[in-house]
Legacy VTK file of the C-alpha trace (Angstrom):
# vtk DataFile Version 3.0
C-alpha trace
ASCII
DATASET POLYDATA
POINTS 228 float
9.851 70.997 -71.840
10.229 72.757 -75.007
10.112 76.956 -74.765
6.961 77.391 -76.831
5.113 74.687 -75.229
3.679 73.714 -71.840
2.499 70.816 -70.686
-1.303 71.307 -70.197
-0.986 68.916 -66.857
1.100 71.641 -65.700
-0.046 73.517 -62.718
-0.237 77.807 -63.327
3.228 79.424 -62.217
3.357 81.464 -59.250
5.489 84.808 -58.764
6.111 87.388 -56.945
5.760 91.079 -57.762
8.022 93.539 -56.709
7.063 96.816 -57.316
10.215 100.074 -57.442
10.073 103.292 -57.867
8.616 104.834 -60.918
5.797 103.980 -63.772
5.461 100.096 -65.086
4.980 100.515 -69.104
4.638 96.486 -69.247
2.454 96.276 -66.245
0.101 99.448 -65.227
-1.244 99.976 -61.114
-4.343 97.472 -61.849
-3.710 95.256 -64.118
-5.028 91.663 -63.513
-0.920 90.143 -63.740
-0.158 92.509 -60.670
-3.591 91.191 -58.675
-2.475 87.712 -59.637
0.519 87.720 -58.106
1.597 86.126 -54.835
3.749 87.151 -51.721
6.264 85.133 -52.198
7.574 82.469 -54.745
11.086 81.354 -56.503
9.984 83.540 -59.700
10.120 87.383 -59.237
9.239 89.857 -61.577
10.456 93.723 -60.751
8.624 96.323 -61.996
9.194 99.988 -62.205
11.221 102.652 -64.536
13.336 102.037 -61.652
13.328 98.030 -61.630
16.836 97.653 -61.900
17.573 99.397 -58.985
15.595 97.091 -56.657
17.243 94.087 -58.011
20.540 95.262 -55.760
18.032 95.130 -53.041
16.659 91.605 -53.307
18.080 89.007 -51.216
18.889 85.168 -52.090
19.063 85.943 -55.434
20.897 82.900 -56.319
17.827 80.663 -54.596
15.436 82.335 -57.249
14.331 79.923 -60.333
14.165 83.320 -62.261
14.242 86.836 -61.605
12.509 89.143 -64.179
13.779 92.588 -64.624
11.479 95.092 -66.613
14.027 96.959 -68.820
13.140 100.609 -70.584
15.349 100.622 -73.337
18.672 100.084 -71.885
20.752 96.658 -71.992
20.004 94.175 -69.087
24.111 94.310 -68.573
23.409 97.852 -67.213
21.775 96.185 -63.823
24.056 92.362 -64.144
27.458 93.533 -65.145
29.384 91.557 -68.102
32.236 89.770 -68.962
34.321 88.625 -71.638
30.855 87.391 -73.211
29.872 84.608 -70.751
27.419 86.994 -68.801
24.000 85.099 -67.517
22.207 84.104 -65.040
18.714 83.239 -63.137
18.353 86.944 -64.071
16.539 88.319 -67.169
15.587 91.737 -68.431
11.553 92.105 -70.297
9.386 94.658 -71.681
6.213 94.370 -73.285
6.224 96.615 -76.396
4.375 99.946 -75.871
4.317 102.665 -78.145
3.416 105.667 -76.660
0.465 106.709 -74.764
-1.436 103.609 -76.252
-2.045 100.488 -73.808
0.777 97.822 -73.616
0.726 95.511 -76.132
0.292 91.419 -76.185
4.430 91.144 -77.135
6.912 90.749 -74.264
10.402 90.489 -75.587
12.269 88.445 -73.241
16.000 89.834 -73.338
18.696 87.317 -72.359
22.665 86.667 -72.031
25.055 84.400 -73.623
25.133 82.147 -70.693
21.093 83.028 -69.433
19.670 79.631 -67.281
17.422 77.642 -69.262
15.632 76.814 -66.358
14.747 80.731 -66.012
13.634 81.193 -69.954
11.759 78.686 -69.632
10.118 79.340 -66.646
9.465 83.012 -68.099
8.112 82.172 -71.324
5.602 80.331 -69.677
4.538 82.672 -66.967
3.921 85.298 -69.248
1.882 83.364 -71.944
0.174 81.726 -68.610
-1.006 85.886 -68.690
-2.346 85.396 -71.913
1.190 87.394 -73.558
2.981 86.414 -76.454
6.889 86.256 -76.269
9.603 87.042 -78.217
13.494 86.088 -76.847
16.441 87.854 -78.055
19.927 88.832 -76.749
20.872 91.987 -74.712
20.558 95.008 -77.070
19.843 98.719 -76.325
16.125 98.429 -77.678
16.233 95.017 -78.424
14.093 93.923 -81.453
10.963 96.253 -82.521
12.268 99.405 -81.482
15.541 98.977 -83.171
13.743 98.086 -86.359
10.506 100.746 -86.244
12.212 103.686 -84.935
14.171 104.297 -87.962
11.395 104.290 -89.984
9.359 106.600 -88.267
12.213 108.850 -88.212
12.275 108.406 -92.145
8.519 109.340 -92.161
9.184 112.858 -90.065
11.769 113.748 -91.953
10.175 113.259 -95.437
6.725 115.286 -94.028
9.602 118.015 -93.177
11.214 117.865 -96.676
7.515 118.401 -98.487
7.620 114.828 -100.475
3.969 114.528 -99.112
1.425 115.937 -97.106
1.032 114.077 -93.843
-2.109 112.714 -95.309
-0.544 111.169 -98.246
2.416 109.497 -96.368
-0.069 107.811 -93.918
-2.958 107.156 -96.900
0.452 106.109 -98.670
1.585 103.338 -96.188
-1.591 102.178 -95.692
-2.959 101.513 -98.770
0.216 99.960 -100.089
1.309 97.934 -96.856
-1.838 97.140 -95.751
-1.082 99.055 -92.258
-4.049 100.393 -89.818
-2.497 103.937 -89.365
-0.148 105.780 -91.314
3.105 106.678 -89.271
2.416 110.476 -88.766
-0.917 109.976 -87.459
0.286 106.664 -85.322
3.088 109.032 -83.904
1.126 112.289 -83.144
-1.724 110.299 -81.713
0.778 107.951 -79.497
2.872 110.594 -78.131
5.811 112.398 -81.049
8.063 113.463 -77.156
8.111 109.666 -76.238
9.544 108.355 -80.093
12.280 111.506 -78.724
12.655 109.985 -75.216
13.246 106.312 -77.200
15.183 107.190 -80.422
17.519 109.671 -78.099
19.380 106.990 -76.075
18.929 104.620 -79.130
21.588 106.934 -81.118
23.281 107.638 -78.015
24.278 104.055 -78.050
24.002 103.015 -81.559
25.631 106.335 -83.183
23.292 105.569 -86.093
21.483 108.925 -88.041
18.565 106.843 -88.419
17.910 106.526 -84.652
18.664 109.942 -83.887
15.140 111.618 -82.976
13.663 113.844 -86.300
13.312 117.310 -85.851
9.117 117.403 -84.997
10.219 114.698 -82.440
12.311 117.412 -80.927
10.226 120.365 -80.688
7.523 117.837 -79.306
10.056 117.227 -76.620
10.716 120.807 -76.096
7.397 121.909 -75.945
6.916 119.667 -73.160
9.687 121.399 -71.262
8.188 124.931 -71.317
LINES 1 229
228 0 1 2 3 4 5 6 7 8 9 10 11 12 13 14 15 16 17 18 19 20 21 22 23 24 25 26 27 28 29 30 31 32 33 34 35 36 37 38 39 40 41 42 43 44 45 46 47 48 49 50 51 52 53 54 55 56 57 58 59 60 61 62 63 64 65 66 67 68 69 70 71 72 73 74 75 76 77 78 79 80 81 82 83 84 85 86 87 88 89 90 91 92 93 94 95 96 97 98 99 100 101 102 103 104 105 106 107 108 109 110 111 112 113 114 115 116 117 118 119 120 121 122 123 124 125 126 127 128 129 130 131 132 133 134 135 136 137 138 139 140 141 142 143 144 145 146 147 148 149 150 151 152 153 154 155 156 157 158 159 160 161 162 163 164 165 166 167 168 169 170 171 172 173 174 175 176 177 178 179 180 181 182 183 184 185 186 187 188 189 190 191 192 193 194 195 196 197 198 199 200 201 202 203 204 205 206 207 208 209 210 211 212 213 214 215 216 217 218 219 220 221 222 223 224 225 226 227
């Protein structure tokens, strides 16, 4: 069976939800993926800021034909270990793209190893687009793909509003108008939440040691202001 296709004679994939300590982003208390789920069955999805903490908890891991690990924006390698490159398993890390305060979104990038089972991408690519979710795969970076590529420029955006190359009006009308976007990045960041772009871009540069991840001044003070 190829990844991006599934045979329509197919029967829907069951899975098991485990849910750990600490907020889903990918999967909120309520939605319809958690009330779908059964008690028990070969694929398990974790859920939970703290989701790769349970997976040292789960038994007969090596019986599973995939175990899904929801990742924040830390490397799956964090929770599996590595090794001289040939890391991979039944095990995979996932996170549906969420900016924000704003709803999870339709992506789910899959994140997997040099030596990931086939037999478990493939089973997870079609679970989630069973759940109606698109699916993007790609190797175990801090971030993986949108972050590492939007963060940056929002960061860009903050600090030119700081600088006084445009009103915050004109950068957004800017961007729109001339990329065809919905929102303009100052008003897509202070709507969605300016202290969680700090909470992603933070450990982003942490890892990366990249200026253009490290969190923009307003990004910052957002943060702080949260702390008072």
């Amino acid at each position: 069976m190829s990844r991006t296709q599934c045979s329509e004679a197919e029967q829907i994939m069951e899975y098991q939800v485990i849910k750990a300590e600490g907020e889903s982003r990918s999967f909120p208390d309520g939605s319809e993926f958690m009330s779908n789920a059964s008690e028990s069955s070969e694929i398990v999805v974790l859920i939970g800021s703290n989701a790769g903490d349970a997976l040292g908890a789960l038994s007969d891991q090596e019986s599973k034909r995939a175990i899904l690990v929801e990742l924040g924006t830390e490397c799956l390698a964090l929770h599996t270990g590595e090794s001289r490159g040939r890391e991979g398993s039944n095990i995979l890390g996932f996170a549906r793209f969420r900016l924000g305060n704003d709803a999870p979104s339709d992506l789910v990038e899959l994140v997997c190893q040099p030596n990931s089972s086939e037999e478990a991408i493939d089973s997870a690519i079609q679970l989630f687009k069973e759940a109606g979710l698109e699916v993007s795969v790609c190797r175990d970076f801090a971030g993986r793909i949108i972050d590492r590529l939007v963060r940056p420029y929002y960061n860009e955006a903050l600090r030119r509003l700081d600088e006084g190359l445009a009103t915050a009006d004109d950068l957004d009308l800017t961007l729109k108008l001339g990329l065809g976007y919905p929102e303009g990045p100052i008003e897509l960041l202070e709507r969605s939440g300016l202290a969680d772009h700090h909470d992603v871009t933070k450990p982003l540069f942490e890892v990366y040691g990249e200026r253009a991840y490290a969190p923009a001044r307003r990004a910052i003070v957002a943060k702080q202001r949260t702390q008072k």
